[in-house]
C-alpha positions in Angstrom: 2.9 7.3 -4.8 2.0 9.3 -8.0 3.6 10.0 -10.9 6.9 9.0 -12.5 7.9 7.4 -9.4 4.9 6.3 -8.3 6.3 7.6 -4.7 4.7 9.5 -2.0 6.5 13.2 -3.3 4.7 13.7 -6.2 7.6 14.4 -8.2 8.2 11.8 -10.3 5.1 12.6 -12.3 6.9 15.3 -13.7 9.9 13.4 -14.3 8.2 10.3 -15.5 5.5 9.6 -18.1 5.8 13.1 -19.8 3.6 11.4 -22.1 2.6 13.2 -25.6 2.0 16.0 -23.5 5.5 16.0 -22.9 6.8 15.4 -25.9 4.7 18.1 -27.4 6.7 20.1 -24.5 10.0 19.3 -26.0 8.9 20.5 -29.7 7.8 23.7 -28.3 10.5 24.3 -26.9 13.0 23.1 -29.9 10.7 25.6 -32.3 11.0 28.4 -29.5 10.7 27.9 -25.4 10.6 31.2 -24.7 8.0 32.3 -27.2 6.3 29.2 -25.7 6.4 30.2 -22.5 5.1 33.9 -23.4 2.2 32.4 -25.6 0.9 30.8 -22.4 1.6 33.5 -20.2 -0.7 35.6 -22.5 -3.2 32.9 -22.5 -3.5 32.9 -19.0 -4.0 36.8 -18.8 -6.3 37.0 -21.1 -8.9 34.2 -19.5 -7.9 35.2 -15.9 -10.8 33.8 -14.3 -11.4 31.7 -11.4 -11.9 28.6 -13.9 -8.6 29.0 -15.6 -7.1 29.2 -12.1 -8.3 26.1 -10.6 -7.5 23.9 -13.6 -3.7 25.7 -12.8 -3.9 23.9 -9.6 -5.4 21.2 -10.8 -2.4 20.6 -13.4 -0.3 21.8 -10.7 -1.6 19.2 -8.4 -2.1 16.8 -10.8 -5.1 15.4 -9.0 -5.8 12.4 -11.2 -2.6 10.9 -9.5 -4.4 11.2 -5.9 -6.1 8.2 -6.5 -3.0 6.2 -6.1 -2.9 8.0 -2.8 -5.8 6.7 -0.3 -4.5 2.8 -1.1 -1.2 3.0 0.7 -2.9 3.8 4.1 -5.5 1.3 3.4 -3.3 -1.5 2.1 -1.2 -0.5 5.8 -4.0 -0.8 8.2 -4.9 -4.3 6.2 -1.5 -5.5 6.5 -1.6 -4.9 9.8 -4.3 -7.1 11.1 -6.8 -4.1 11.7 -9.9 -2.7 11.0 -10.0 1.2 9.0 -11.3 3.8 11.7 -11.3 7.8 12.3 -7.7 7.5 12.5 -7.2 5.8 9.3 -9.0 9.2 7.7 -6.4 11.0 9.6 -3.5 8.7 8.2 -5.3 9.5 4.9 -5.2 13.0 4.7 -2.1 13.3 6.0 -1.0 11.4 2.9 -2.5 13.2 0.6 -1.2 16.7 1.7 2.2 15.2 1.6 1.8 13.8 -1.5 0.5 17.0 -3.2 3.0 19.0 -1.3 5.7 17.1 -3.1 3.7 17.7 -6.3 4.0 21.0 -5.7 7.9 21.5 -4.4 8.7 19.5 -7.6 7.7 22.0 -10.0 8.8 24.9 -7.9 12.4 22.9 -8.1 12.1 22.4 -11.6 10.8 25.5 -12.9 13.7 26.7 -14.8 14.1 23.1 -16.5 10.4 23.2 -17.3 10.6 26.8 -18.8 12.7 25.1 -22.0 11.2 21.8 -22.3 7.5 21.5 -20.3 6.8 25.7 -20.8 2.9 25.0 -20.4 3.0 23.9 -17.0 1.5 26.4 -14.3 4.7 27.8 -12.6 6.6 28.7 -15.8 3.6 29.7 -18.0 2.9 32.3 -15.5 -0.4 31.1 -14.2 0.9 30.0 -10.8 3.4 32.3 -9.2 6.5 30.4 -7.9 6.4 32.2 -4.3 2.5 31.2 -4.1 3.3 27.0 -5.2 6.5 27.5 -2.3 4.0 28.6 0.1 1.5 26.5 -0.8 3.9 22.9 -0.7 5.2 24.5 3.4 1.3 24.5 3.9 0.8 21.4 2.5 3.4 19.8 4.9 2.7 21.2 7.8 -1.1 20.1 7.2 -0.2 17.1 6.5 2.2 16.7 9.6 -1.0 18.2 11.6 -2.9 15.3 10.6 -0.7 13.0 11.3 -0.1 13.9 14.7 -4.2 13.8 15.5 -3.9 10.3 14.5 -1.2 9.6 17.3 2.0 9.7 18.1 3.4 6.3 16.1 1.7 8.3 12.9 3.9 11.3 13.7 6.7 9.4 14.2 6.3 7.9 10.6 5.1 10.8 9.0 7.9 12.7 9.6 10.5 11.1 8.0 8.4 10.5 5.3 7.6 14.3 5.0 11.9 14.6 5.2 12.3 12.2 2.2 9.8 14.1 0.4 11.7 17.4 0.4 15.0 15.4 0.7 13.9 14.1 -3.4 12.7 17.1 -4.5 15.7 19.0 -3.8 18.6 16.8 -3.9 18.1 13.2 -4.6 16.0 13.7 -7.8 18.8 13.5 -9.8 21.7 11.6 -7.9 21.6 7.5 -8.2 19.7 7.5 -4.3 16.8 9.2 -6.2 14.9 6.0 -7.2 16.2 4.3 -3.5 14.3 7.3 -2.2 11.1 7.5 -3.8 10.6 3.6 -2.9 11.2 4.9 0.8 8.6 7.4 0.4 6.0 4.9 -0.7 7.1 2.3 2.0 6.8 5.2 4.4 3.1 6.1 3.6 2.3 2.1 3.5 3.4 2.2 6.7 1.9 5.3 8.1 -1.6 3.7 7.9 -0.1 0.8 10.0 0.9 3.2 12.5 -2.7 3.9 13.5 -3.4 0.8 14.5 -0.2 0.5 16.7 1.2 -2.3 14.9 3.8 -1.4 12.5 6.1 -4.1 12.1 3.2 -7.1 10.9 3.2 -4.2 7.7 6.5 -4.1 6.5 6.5 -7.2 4.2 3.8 -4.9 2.3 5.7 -1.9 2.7 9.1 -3.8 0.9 6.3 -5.2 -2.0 5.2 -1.8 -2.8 8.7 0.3 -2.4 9.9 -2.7 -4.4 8.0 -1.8 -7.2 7.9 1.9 -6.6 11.7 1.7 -6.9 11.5 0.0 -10.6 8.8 2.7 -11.7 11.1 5.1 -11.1 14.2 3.9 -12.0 12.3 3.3 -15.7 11.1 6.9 -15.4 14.8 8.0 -15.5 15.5 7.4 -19.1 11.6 8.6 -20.7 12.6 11.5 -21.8 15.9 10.1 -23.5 15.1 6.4 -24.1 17.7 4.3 -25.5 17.6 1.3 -22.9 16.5 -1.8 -22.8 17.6 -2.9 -19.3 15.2 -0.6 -16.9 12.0 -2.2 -18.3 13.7 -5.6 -18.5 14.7 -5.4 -14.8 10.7 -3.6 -14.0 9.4 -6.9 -16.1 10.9 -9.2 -14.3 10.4 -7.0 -10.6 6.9 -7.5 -11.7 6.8 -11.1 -12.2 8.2 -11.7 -8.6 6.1 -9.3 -6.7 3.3 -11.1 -8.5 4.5 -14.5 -7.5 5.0 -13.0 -4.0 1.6 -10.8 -3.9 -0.5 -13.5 -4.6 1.2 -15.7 -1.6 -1.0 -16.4 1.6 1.7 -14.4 3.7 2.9 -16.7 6.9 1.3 -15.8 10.4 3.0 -16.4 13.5 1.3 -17.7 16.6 -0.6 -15.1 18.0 -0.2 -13.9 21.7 -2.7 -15.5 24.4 -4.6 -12.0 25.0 -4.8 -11.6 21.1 -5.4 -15.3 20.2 -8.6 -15.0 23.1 -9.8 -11.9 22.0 -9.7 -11.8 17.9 -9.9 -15.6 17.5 -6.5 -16.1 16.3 -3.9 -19.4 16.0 -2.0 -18.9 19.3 -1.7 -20.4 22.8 -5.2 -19.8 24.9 -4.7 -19.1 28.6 -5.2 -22.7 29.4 -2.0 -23.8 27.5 0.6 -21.7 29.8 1.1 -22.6 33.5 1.0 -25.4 35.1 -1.4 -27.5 34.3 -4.9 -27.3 37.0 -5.8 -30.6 38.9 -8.7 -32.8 38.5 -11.8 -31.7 40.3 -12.0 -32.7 43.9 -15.1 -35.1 42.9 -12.9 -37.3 40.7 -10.4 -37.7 44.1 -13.2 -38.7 46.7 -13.5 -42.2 47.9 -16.6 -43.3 46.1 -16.8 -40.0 43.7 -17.0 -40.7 39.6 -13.2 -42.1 38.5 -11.8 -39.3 36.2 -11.9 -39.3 32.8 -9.2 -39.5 30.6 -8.8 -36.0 29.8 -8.8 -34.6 33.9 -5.0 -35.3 33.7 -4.6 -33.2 31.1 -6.6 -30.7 33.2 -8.8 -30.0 30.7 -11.8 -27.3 31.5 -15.3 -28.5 31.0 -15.5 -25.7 28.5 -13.3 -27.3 25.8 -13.8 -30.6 27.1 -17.7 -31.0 26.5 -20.4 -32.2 28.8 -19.1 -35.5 29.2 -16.1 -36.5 31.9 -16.5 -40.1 31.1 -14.1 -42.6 29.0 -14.0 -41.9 24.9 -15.9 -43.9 23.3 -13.3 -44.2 20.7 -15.4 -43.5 17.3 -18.7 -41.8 17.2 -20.7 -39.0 17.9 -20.8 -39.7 21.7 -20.0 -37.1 24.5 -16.8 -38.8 26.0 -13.6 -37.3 26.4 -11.3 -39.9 25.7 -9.2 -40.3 22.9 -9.8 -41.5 19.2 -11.8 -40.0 16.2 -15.5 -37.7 17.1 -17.2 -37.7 13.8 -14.3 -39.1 11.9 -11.9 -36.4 13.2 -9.1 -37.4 15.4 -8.8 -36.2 18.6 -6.2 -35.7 21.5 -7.1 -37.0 25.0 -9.8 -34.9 26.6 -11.0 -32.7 23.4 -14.4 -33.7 22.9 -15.3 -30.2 21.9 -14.4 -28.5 18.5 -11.0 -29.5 17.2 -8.6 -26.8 17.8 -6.6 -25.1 15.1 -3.0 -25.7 15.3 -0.8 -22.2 15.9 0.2 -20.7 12.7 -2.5 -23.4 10.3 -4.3 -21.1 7.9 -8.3 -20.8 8.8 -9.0 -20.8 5.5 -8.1 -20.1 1.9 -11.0 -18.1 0.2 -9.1 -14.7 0.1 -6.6 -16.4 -1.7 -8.4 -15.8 -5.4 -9.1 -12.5 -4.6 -5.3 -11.8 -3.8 -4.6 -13.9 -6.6 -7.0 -12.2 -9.4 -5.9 -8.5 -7.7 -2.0 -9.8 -8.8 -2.8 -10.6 -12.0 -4.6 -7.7 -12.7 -1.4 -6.0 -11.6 0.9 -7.9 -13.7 -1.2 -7.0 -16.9 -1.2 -3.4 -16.3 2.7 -3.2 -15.5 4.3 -6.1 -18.0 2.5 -5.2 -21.4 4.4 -1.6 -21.3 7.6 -3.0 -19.9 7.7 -5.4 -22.7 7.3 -3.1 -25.2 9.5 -0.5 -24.0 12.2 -3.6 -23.5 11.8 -4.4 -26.7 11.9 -1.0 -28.4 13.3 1.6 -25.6 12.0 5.2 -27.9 11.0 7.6 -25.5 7.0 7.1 -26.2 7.3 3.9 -25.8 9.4 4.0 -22.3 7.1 7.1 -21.6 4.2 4.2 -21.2 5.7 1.8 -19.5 6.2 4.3 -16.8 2.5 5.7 -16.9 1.5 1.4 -16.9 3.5 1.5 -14.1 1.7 4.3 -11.9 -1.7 3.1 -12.9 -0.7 -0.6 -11.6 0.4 1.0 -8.3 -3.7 0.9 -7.4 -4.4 -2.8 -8.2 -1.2 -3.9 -6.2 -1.8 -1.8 -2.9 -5.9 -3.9 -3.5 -3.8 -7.2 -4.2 -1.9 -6.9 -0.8 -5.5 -6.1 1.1 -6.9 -8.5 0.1 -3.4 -10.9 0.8 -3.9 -9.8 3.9 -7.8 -11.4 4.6 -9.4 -7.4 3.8 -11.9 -8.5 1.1 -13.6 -5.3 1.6 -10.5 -2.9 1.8 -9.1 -4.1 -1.3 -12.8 -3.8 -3.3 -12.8 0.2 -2.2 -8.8 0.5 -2.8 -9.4 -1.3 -6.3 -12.6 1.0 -7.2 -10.0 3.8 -6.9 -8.7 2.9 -10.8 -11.4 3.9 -12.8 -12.0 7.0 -11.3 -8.7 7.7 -11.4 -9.0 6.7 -15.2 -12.2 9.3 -15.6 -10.5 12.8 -14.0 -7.4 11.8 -16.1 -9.6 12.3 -18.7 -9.6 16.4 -18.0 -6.5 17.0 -16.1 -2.8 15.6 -17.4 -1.8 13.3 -14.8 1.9 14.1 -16.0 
């Protein structure tokens, strides 16, 4: 989700785009990390206030990368053919307090490594006790868990492995090869978890495997910002980008619908007069003397579909028959005088496809013009920013795969996310 990785843990913003923040970091601690580290720590006694110890947490936090953060859960109850509700808040919060708890359990875990090259941040400048950030990243996780489990069991049952793999990276994984693997997982996971909500997971995993996809070349990128020196991270993230683009920008394929869905959403799929056997003609049509049936009573068609007329088709026209031949100049099967019925699986309609479309391209820009340059010239700075173009594209592709997905509306509040994220990055270091 945030940071480096652009995972759900938080902790690849401290491992990734470092940023000249970072690289400021390193020179303090190649002139002196320790008298850094005291510097700050005398700093923060001497302005002690309340201010100075929210913009700890803040930085702690790293609350400009929270923005990335609401999107998953949105892009997951999109994908999955829903509409956002109270439980989607749930699935939203819960997301959030595991992400920042991973924020948090990633600079306790590194706060030995951060004392020699990152000494300003909170935990080893003193201004944030390393018991009080543990305590506070348990808190986090059990809140989030909390939440999580108001929004129903299948949101439980996601967020829990997704609160695992957050702890799992931030202790172990970080720096083993499964460390990128897992931070896509994480970010699949919280995709998902807004899916869960809405009791229909699986319609959400093509999204979830877009976004871990490109999760898992953010951080693998991230790996080498500090150290630079190749080329073939950004090359692979440029051309992961091109695809997901390709992909993103897709009208995804949508099966038939069941009979109970089809009926009560209006969706492609069998209606409850296309299973069974079909029904007789009325009675009237049998009787000696009665009206001879109409072309369509064989095909048992109900008066509902097959418009007031029972009579022969008059072939072309306007007319009310029911027989077969073009209504209006649109063909027709035998007995369908009433609207023409969409085929299962035909697409009703094509105008979220430029949304989708312009979301993707918005994504690409943000992503390939860093990648580039860091392919081209792998320096740290440089590599540095292809990460951080990597974490801020993470917002227009969760918007992209909304609006893929037929949410218009979901993918305009997911994509509004960006330039506040932009604004409060402003004051706090996102890194």
């Amino acid at each position: 989700m945030g940071g480096a990785r652009a995972g759900v843990t938080g902790s690849g913003v401290a491992d990734a785009a470092a940023g000249a923040v970072g690289a400021g970091a390193l020179g303090v601690a190649a002139r002196g990390g320790a008298t850094g580290a005291a510097t700050a720590r005398g700093d923060a006694g001497a302005g002690d206030s309340r201010p100075s110890r929210a913009l700890a947490w803040a930085e702690l936090l790293r609350l400009p990368a929270l923005f990335t953060v609401p999107g998953d859960a949105l892009a997951g109850v999109a994908a999955a053919g829903a509409r956002p509700g109270p439980r989607t808040l749930l699935a939203i919060g819960s997301s959030l307090c595991l992400y920042e708890a991973g924020m948090v359990l990633n600079d306790w875990a590194d706060r030995t490594e951060d004392a020699a090259e990152r000494p300003h941040r909170p935990l080893p400048s003193g201004r944030v006790h390393p018991s009080t950030a543990l305590t506070a990243a348990c808190a986090l996780t059990a809140a989030g868990l909390a939440l999580a489990a108001r929004a129903g069991r299948p949101a439980l049952a996601v967020a829990t492995p997704l609160a695992a793999t957050v702890w799992a990276y931030d202790l172990t994984l970080k720096h083993t090869p499964a460390g990128p693997v897992a931070m896509a997982g994480a970010r699949a996971l919280d995709l998902l978890l807004g899916a869960a909500t809405t009791g229909r997971v699986r319609p959400a995993l093509p999204s979830a495997a877009l976004l871990g996809t490109h999760t898992l070349a953010v951080t693998t990128v991230s790996r080498r910002e500090t150290t630079g020196g190749s080329a073939l991270a950004p090359l692979a993230a440029l051309a992961t980008t091109a695809v997901l683009t390709r992909l993103t920008a897709r009208h995804p394929t949508r099966h038939p619908a069941g009979r109970r869905e089809a009926a009560s959403r209006g969706l492609p799929g069998p209606t409850p007069t296309a299973t069974g056997p079909a029904p007789t003609a009325p009675d009237t049509a049998r009787r000696p003397g009665g009206p001879a049936p109409g072309p369509g009573a064989e095909h048992g068609t109900p008066p509902a579909l097959g418009g007031p007329g029972t009579g022969p088709g008059t072939g072309r026209g306007t007319g009310p028959g029911t027989g077969p031949g073009t209504d209006g100049g649109s063909r027709r099967g035998p007995g369908t005088a009433g609207p023409l019925l969409r085929r299962p699986g035909a697409r009703p309609g094509s105008s979220r496809e430029p949304l989708a479309t312009a979301l993707a391209a918005v994504y690409a820009a943000t992503a390939a013009r860093p990648y580039l340059h860091a392919a081209l010239n792998p320096s740290p700075p440089l590599t540095q920013r292809a990460v951080g173009g990597g974490i801020r594209a993470t917002i227009p592709l969760q918007a992209a795969l909304a609006a893929r997905a037929g949410a218009g509306a979901l993918a305009a509040v997911v994509a509004g996310l960006a330039p506040l994220g932009r604004r409060f990055a402003r004051k706090v270091s996102i890194t």
